[in-house]
C-alpha positions as CSV (number, residue, x, y, z in Angstrom):
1,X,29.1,76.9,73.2
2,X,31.0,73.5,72.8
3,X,28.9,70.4,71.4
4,X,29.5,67.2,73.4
5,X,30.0,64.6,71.1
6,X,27.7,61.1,72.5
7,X,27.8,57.6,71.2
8,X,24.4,56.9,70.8
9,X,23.4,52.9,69.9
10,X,20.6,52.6,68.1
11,X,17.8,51.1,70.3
12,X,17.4,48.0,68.6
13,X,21.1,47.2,68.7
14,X,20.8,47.7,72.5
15,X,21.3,44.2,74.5
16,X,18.4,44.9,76.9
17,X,15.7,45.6,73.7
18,X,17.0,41.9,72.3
19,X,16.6,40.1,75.7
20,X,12.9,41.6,76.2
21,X,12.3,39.3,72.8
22,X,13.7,36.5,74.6
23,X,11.5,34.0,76.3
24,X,11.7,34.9,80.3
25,X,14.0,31.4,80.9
26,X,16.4,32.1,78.6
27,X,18.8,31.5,80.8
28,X,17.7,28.4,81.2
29,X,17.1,27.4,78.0
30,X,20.6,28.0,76.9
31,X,21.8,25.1,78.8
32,X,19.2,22.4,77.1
33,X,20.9,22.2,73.8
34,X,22.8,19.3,73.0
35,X,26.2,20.4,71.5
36,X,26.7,24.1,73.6
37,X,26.2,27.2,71.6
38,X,28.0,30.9,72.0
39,X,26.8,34.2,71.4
40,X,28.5,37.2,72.3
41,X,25.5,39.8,72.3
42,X,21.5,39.1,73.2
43,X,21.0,40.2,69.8
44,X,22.9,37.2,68.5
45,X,21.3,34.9,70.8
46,X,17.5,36.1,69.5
47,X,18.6,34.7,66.4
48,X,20.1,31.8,67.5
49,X,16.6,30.8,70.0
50,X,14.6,32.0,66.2
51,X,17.1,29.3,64.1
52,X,16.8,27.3,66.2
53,X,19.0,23.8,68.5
54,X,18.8,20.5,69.1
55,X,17.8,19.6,72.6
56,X,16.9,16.4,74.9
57,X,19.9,14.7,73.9
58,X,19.1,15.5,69.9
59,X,15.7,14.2,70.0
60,X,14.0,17.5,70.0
61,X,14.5,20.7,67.9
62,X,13.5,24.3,70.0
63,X,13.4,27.7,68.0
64,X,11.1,30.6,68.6
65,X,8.4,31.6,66.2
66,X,8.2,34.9,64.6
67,X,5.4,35.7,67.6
68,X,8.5,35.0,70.1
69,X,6.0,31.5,71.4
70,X,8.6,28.7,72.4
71,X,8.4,26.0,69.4
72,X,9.5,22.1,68.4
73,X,9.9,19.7,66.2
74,X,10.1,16.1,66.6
75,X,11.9,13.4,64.9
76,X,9.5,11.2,63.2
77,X,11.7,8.1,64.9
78,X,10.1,9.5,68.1
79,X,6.9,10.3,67.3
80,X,6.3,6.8,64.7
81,X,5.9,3.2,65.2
82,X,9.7,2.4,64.3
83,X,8.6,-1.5,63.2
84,X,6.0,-0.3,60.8
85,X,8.7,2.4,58.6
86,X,12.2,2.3,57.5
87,X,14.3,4.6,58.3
88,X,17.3,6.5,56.4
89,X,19.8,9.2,57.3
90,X,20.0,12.2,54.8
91,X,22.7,14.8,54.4
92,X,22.0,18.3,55.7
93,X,18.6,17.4,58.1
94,X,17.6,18.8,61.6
95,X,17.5,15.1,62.8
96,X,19.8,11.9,62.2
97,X,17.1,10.0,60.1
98,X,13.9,10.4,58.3
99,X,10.8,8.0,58.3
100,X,10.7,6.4,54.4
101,X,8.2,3.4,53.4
102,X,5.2,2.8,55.8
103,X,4.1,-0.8,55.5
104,X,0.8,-0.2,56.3
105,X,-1.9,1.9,55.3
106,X,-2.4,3.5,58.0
107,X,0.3,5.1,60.9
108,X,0.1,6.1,64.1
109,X,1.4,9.6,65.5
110,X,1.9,9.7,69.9
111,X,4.0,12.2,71.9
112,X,4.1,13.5,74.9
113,X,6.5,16.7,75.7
114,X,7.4,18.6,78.6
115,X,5.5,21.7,79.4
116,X,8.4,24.1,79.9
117,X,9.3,23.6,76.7
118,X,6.5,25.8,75.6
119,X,5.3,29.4,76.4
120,X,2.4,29.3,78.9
121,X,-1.0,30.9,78.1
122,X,-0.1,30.0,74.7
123,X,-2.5,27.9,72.1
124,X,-0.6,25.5,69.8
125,X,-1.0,23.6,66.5
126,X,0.8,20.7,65.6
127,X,2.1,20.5,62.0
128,X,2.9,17.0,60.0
129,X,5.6,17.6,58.0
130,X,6.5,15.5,55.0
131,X,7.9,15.4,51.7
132,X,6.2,13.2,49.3
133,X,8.5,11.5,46.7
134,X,6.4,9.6,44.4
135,X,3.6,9.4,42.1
136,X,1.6,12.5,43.4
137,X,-1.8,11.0,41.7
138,X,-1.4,8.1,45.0
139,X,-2.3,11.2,47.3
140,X,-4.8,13.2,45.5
141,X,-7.7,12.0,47.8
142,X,-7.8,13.1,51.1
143,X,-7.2,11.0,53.7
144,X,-9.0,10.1,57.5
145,X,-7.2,11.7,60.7
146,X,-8.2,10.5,63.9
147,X,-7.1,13.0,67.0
148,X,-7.3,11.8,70.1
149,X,-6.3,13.9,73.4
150,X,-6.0,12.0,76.7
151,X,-8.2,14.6,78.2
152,X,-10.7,15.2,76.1
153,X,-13.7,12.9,75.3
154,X,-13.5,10.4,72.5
155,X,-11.8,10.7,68.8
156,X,-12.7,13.0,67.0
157,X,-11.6,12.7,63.0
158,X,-11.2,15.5,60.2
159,X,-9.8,15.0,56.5
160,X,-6.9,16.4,55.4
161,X,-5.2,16.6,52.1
162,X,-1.7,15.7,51.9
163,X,-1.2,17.3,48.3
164,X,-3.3,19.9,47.5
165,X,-6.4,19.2,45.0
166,X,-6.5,20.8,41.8
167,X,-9.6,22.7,41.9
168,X,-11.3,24.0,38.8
169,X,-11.7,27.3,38.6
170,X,-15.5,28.3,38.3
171,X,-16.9,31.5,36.0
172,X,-20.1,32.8,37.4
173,X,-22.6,33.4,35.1
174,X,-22.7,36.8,33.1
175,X,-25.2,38.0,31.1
176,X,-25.1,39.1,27.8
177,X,-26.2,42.4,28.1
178,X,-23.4,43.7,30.1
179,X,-19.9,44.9,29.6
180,X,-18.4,43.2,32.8
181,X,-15.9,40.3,32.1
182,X,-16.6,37.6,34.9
183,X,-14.6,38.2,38.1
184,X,-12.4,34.4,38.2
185,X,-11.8,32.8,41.7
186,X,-10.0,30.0,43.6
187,X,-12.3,28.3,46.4
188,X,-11.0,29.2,50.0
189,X,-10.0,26.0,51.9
190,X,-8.8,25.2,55.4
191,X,-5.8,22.6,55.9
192,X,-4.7,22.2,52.8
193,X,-0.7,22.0,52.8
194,X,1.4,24.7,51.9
195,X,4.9,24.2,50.9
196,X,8.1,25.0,53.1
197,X,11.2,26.9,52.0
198,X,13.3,24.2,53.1
């Protein structure tokens, strides 16, 4: 009998597996970014929505998560009081400038973002991220967060470290008579910063 030679993709090659990874209003989305962008496949536009664009006139940046949850980041010119920073523009950045210098103690954080820009059902986190450029000793205590949400009740406060603490490393207490070495341990904390790879 003759054997019928097929072409057979591989699944995850196949356009309609990449555009089940893509948010439902991709269609949509594609026409938000700022300069336009081109893909040929829906494989190559999955990894274009997870690098990620600059949208709302270059004010916001939208990627997708490794979850597939819609995602952005936000300039710190939008986000900060612009008369209490200075501001510089830096090669090779997602945004045209970067908050330097608070003359203050204390700063301010307020947005406000439109819902579609989000996945619904979805519970979100928002991340302050910085790059500290002096003495790190000036930021080894933690400092006071207020958070307020218009509709919740009140402000409610947590501390958060903006470098992490160096936290001695505690041996519990063995006893002579056995052969055990002690079992050495690094306390678990929540919210202390991790570094980036960019």
């Amino acid at each position: 009998s003759e054997v019928e030679e097929v072409d057979i993709q591989p699944i995850s090659d196949l356009d309609t597996d990449w555009e089940r990874k893509l948010p439902e209003d991709h269609e949509e989305i594609i026409k938000w970014p700022k300069d336009s962008i081109e893909w040929t496949t829906k494989k190559e536009l999955y990894f274009l929505f997870c690098k990620g664009f600059l949208i709302n006139n270059g004010e916001e940046w939208f990627f997708l998560a490794k979850n597939g949850k819609k995602c952005l980041f936000l300039p710190a010119r939008a986000l900060l009081d612009t008369s209490n920073w200075t501001f510089q523009s830096l090669p090779n950045l997602r945004f045209e400038e970067v908050a330097l210098d608070c003359f203050n103690s204390h700063f301010t954080i307020r947005s406000e973002f439109k819902f579609q820009t989000l996945s619904p059902g979805s519970t979100y986190t928002c991340n302050f991220v910085y790059k500290i450029t002096g003495d790190l000793d000036e930021f080894e205590e933690p400092v006071k967060v207020n958070l307020h949400f218009p509709d919740s009740d009140g402000i409610h406060y947590r501390y958060i470290y903006l470098v992490s603490p160096q936290l001695p490393v505690l041996r519990p207490y063995v006893d002579e008579n056995t052969d055990n070495p002690p079992i050495l341990q690094m306390p678990k904390f929540k919210g202390l910063p991790q570094l980036r790879n960019d």
